[in-house]
C-alpha positions as CSV (number, residue, x, y, z in Angstrom):
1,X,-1.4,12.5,-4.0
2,X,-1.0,13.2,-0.3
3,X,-2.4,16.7,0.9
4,X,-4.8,16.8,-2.0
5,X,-7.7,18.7,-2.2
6,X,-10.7,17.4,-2.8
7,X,-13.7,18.7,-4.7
8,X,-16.4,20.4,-2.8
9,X,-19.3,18.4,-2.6
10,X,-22.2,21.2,-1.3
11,X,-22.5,18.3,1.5
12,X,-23.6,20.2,4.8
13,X,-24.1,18.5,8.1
14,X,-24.3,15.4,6.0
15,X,-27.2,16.7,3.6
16,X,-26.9,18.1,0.2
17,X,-28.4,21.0,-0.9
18,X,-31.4,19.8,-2.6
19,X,-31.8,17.6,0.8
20,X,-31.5,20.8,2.8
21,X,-34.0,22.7,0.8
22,X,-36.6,19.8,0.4
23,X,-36.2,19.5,5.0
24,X,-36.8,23.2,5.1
25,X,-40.3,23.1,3.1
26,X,-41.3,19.8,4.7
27,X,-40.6,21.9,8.3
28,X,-42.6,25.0,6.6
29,X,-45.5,22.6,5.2
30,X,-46.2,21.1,9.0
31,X,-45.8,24.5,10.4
32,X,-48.5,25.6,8.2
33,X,-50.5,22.3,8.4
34,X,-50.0,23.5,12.4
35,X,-51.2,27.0,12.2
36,X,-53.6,27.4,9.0
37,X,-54.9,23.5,10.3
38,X,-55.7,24.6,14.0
39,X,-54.9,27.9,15.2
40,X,-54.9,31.0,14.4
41,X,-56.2,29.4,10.6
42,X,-54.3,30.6,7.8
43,X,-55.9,34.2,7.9
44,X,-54.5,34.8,11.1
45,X,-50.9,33.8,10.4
46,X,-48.0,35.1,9.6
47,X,-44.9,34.8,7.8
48,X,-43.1,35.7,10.9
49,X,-44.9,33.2,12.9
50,X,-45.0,30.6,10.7
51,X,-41.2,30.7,10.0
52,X,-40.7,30.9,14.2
53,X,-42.9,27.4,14.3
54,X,-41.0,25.9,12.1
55,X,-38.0,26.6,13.3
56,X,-36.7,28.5,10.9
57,X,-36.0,32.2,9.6
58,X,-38.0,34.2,7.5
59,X,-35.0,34.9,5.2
60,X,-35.3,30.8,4.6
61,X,-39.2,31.1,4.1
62,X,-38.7,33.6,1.2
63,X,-36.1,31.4,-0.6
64,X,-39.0,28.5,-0.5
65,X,-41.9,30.3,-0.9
66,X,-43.3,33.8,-2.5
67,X,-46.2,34.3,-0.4
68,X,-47.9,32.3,2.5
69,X,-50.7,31.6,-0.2
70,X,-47.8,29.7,-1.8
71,X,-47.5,27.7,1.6
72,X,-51.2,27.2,1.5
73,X,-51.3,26.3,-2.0
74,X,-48.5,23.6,-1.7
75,X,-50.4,21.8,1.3
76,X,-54.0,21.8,0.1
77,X,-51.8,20.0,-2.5
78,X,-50.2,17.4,-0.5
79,X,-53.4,16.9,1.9
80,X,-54.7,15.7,-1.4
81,X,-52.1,13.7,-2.6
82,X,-52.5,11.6,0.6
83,X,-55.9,11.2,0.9
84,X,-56.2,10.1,-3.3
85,X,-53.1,7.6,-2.5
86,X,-55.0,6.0,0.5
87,X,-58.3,5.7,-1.5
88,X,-56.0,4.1,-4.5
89,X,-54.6,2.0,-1.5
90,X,-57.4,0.8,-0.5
91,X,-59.2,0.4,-3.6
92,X,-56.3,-2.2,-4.6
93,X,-56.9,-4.5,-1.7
94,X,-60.6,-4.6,-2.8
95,X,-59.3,-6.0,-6.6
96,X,-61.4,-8.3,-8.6
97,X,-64.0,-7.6,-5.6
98,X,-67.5,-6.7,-6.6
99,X,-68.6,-2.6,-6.6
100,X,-69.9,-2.8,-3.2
101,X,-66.4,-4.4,-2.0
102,X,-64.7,-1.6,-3.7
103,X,-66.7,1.3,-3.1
104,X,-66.2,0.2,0.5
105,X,-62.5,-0.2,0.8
106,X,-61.8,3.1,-0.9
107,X,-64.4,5.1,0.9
108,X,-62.8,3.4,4.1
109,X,-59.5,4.2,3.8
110,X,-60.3,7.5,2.4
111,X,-62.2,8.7,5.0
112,X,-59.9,7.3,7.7
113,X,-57.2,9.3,6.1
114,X,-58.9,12.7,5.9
115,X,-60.7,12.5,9.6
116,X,-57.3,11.4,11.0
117,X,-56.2,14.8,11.2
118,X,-58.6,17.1,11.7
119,X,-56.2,20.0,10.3
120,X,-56.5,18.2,7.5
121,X,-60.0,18.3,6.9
122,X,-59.9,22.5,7.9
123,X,-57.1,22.9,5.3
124,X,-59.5,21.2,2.6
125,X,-63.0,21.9,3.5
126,X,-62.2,25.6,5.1
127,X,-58.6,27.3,4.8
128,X,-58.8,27.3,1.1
129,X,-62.1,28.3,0.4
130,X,-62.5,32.1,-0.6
131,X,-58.8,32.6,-0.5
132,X,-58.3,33.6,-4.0
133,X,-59.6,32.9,-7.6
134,X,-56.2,31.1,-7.6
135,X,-56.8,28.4,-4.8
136,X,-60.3,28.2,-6.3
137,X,-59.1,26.9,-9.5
138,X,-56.7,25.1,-7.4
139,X,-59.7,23.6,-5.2
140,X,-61.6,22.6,-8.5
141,X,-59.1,21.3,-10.1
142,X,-58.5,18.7,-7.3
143,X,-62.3,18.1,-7.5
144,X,-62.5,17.5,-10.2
145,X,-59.8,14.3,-10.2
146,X,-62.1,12.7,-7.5
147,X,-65.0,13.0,-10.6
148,X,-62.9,11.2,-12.4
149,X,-61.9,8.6,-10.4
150,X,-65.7,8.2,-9.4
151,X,-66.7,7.8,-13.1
152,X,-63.8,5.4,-13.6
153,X,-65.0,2.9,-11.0
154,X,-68.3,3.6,-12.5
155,X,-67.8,3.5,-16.2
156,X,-65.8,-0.5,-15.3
157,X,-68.9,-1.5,-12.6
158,X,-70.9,-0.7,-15.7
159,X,-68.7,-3.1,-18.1
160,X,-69.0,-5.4,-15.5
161,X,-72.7,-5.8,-15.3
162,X,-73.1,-3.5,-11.8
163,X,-74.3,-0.4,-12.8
164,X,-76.5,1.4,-15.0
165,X,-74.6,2.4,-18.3
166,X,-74.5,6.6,-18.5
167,X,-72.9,9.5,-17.9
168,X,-72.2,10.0,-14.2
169,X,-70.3,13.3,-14.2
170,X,-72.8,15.4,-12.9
171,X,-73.8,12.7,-10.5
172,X,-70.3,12.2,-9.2
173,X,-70.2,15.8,-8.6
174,X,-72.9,15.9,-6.3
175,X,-72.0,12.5,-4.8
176,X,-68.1,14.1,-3.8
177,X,-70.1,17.3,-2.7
178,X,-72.4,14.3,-0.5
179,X,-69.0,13.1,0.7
180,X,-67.1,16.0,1.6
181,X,-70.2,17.8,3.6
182,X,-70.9,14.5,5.7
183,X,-66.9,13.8,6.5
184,X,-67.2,17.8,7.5
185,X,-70.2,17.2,9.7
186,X,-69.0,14.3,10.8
187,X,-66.1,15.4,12.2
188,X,-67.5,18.4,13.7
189,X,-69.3,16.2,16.1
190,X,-72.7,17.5,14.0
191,X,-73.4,13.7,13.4
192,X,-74.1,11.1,15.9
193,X,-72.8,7.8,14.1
194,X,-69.3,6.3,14.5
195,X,-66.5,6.3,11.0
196,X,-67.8,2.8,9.5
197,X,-71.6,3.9,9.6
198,X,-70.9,7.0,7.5
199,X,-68.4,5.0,5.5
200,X,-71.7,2.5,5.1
201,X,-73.8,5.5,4.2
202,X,-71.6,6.9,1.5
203,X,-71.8,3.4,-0.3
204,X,-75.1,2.7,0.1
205,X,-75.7,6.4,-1.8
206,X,-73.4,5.7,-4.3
207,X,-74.7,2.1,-4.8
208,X,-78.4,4.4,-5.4
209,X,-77.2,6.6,-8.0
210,X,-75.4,3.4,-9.5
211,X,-78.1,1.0,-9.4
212,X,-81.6,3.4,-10.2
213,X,-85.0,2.4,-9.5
214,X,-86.0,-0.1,-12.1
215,X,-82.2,-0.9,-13.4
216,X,-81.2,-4.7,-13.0
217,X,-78.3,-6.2,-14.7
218,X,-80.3,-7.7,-17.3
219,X,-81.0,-4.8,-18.6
């Protein structure tokens, strides 16, 4: 019929309402990423501040978030979530490849993901630590997935006739702590070797803990 009305579609400026709401916490996430990430750190922001970075009000801040620990929650999140796909990444163009080939491409791409940014590496080695017995658990939890994807690689080297058949939780956990200090250090200018040499390091200590003295694959 002519002159009909049409349905409302909760289309605005071309977006839909769950397209609106996912733009506004991608704008609060790199505001945050921005201030807790560089300066003033997340201790020093606020919700004003944060909501005037990202361009936005703080009326829309409270319909997306709580708290700004929420903010700082969600991002230590998602700083995670990218650095775990690119190690996945580059662990898949290392397939079939021998430990050493592995542990290489992983730690590579890894560590080229979290040293990219240095906010990163502030929200995950720094912002979150102390915050709360929330982000703690938070903090562990994440961890704790990187112990698991150490003792897979481990547990199938092992299969494969690579590494020493055993338990490597507790060893993983001291290896990611290895990791996470050095990437730290390293990017605080505390260490005078360029992003492959530490990259060469880190597999050369997991190919140690792997491979103890007086293993061989015969045995």
């Amino acid at each position: 019929m002519v002159g009909r009305l049409k349905q409302p579609t909760g289309r605005y400026g071309g977006k839909s309402a769950e397209e609106r709401k996912a733009d506004r916490r991608r704008r609060f996430l790199d505001a945050a990423l921005q201030l807790f990430g560089d300066s003033p750190g997340f201790r020093g922001t606020t919700v004003a501040a944060l909501s005037e970075t990202a361009g936005l009000s703080t009326r829309q801040f409270y319909e997306e978030f709580r708290t700004l620990e929420d903010v700082l929650a969600a991002l230590h999140l998602q700083v995670n979530d990218l650095a775990e796909e690119a190690a996945l990444v580059g662990l898949a163009t290392a397939q079939g490849q021998s430990i050493t080939e592995r542990a290489t491409a992983a730690f590579r791409a890894y560590a080229a993901n979290v040293t990219g940014d240095p906010r990163r590496l502030r929200i995950t080695f720094i912002e979150i630590i102390g915050v709360s017995p929330r982000l703690e658990r938070q903090r562990l939890e994440r961890r704790s997935r990187w112990v698991d994807f150490i003792c897979a690689e481990a547990a199938a080297a092992a299969e494969r006739g690579e590494a020493a058949r055993r338990d490597y939780r507790i060893a993983a956990a001291a290896f990611i702590g290895s990791v996470n200090g050095l990437l730290h250090d390293w990017q605080a200018g505390w260490v005078d070797a360029n992003l492959d040499e530490v990259v060469e390091e880190l597999v050369q200590l997991l190919l140690g803990i792997l491979r103890p003295p007086g293993w061989s694959s015969e045995s």
